[in-house]
C-alpha positions in Angstrom: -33.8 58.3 28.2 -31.7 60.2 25.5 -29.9 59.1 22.6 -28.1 60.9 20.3 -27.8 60.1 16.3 -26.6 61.8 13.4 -27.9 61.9 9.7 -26.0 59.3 7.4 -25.4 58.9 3.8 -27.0 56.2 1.5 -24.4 53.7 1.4 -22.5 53.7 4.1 -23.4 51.1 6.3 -20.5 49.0 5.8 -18.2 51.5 7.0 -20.1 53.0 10.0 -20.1 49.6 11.2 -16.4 49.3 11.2 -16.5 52.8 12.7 -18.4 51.2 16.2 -21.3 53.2 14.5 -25.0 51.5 14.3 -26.6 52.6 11.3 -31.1 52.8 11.3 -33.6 54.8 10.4 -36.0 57.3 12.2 -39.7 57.5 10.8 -43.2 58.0 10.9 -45.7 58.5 8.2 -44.1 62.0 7.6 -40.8 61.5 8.1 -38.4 59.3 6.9 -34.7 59.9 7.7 -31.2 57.7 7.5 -29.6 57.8 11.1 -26.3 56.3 12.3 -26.3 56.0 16.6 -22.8 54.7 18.6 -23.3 51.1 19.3 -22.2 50.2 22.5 -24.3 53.2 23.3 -27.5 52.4 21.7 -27.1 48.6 23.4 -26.9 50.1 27.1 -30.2 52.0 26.1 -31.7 49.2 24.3 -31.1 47.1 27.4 -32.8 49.4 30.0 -36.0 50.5 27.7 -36.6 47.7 25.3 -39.2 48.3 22.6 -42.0 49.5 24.6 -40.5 52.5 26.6 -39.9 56.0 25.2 -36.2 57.9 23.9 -35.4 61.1 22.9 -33.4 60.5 19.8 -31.3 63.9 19.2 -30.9 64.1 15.6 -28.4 67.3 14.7 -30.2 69.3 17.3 -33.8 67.9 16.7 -35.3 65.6 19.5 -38.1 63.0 18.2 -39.7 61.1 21.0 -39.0 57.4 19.3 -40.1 53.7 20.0 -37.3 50.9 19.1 -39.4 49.3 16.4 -37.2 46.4 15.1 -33.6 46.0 15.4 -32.2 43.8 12.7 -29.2 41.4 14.2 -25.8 39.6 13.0 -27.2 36.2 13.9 -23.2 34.6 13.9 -22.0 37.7 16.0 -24.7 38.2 18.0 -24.5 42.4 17.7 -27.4 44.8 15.7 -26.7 45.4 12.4 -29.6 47.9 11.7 -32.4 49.8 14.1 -35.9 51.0 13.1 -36.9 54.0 14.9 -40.7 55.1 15.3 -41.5 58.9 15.8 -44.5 58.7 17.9 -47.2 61.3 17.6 -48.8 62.6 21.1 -52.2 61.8 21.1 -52.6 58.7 18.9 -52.1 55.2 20.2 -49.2 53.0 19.3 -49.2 49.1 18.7 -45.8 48.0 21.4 -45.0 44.7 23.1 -45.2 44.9 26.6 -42.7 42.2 28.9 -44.8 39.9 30.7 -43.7 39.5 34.4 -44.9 36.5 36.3 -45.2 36.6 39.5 -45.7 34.0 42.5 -44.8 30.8 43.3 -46.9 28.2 41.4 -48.3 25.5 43.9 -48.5 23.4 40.9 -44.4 23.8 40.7 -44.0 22.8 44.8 -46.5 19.8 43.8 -43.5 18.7 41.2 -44.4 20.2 37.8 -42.8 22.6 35.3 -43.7 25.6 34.4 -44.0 26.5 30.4 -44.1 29.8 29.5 -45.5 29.9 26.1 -45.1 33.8 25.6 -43.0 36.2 27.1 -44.6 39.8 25.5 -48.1 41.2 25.2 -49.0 42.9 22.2 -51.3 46.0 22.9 -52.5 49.7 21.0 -52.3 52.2 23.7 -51.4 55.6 24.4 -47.6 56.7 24.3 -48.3 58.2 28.0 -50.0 55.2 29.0 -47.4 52.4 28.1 -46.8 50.2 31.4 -43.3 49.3 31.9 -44.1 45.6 32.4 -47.7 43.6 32.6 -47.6 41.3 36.2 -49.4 38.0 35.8 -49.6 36.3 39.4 -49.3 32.3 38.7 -49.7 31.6 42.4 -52.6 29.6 41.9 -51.7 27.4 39.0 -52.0 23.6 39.7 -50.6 20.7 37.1 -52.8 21.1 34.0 -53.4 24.2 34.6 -52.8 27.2 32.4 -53.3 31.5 32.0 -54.7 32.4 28.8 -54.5 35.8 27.2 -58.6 36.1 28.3 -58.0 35.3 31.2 -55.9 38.9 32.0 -56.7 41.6 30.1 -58.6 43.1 32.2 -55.9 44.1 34.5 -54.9 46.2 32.0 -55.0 49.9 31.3 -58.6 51.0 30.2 -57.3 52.4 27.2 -55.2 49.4 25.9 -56.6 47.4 23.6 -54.9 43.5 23.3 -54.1 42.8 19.6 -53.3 39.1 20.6 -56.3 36.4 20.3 -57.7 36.2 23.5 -57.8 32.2 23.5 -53.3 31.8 22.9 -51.8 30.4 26.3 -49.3 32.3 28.5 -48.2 30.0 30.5 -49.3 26.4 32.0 -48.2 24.2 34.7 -47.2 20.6 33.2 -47.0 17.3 34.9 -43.3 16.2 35.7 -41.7 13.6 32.9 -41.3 10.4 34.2 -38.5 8.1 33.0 -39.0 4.2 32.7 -36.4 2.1 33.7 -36.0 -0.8 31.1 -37.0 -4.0 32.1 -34.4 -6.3 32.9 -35.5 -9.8 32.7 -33.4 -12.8 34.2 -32.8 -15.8 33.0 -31.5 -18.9 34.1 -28.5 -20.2 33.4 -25.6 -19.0 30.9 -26.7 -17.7 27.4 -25.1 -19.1 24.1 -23.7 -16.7 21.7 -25.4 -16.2 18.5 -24.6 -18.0 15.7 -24.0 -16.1 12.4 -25.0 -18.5 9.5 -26.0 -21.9 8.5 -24.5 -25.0 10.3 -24.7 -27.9 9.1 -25.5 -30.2 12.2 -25.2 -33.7 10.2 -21.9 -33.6 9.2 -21.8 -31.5 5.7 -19.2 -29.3 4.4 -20.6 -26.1 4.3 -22.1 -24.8 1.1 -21.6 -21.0 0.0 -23.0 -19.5 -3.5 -24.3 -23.1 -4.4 -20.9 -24.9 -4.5 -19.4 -27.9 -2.1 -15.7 -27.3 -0.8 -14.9 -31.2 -1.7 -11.4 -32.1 -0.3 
């Protein structure tokens, strides 16, 4: 997928942004270069190839084949504020976060649990050309207490991908359904008497506050 960009000045973020303008940068270890890309532009393209998918960011007639690397967001608004663009280099692996997918219906989940997906990316160094699209996890066969670690997975993929995630962190797991206790109501016979707030004085006494007697 293309995207077009345009060389910016320092200092002129503020400004491009009021401009519907996203202002980023496209590098590798040879280049380093201030870019400014149309937002609602770079969003639609951000939406369909995420950060592990190719572009062709078309700088002032130069194409680099780029990797989203971090996009920096307004955390009130909700909108990027800044992109990170990585050239790649053909031939040499890349570290990218791959979606996990999972797939199939859980018999632990029709026996009443929940599933809890602990992570939703994989982190791998692999070839730009070799970059899957998604990595499928089938959780058919997960009972309650059950659980898919990394381990567990990565052999399904690519031959040349090597996982840069500690093979014992969970994916997912199946947990038992919470149960709710009822409180215990227990009955009792007859009426209650309210509470009494205070000393009474059950023989006849005037009541005594701060040491003194209320003598009439």
């Amino acid at each position: 997928m293309k995207l077009a960009a345009e060389q910016r000045a320092a200092g002129k973020a503020q400004s491009l942004r009021r401009m519907g303008r996203l202002p980023g940068i496209v590098y590798n270890k040879e280049l380093n270069q201030a870019i400014h890309v149309d937002t609602r532009t770079f969003d639609r393209v951000f939406r369909s190839q995420g950060t592990s998918r190719l572009i062709d960011l078309e700088v002032d007639g130069d194409t680099h084949t780029v990797l989203v690397k971090a996009v920096q967001m307004n955390k009130r608004q909700r909108v990027p504020v800044h992109v990170d663009f990585y050239v790649i280099t053909a031939g040499q692996p890349v570290d990218v976060f791959v979606p996990i997918s999972y797939t199939g219906a859980s018999e632990g989940v029709l026996e009443g649990g929940q599933l809890d997906a602990q992570r939703r990316e994989l982190h791998i160094s692999i070839l730009p050309r070799l970059i899957p699209t998604d990595f499928e996890v089938d959780i058919s066969a997960l009972r309650i207490g059950d659980s898919i670690h990394i381990g567990d997975v990565s052999a399904s993929l690519p031959e040349e991908a090597v996982v840069l995630d500690d093979a014992d962190l969970t994916l997912i797991t199946v947990v038992a359904p919470r149960v709710i206790e009822e409180p215990e109501v227990v009955e009792v016979e007859g009426e209650l008497e309210p509470e009494l707030i205070g000393r009474t004085d059950e023989e006849g006494d005037d009541e005594t506050v701060d040491g003194e007697t209320d003598e009439s």
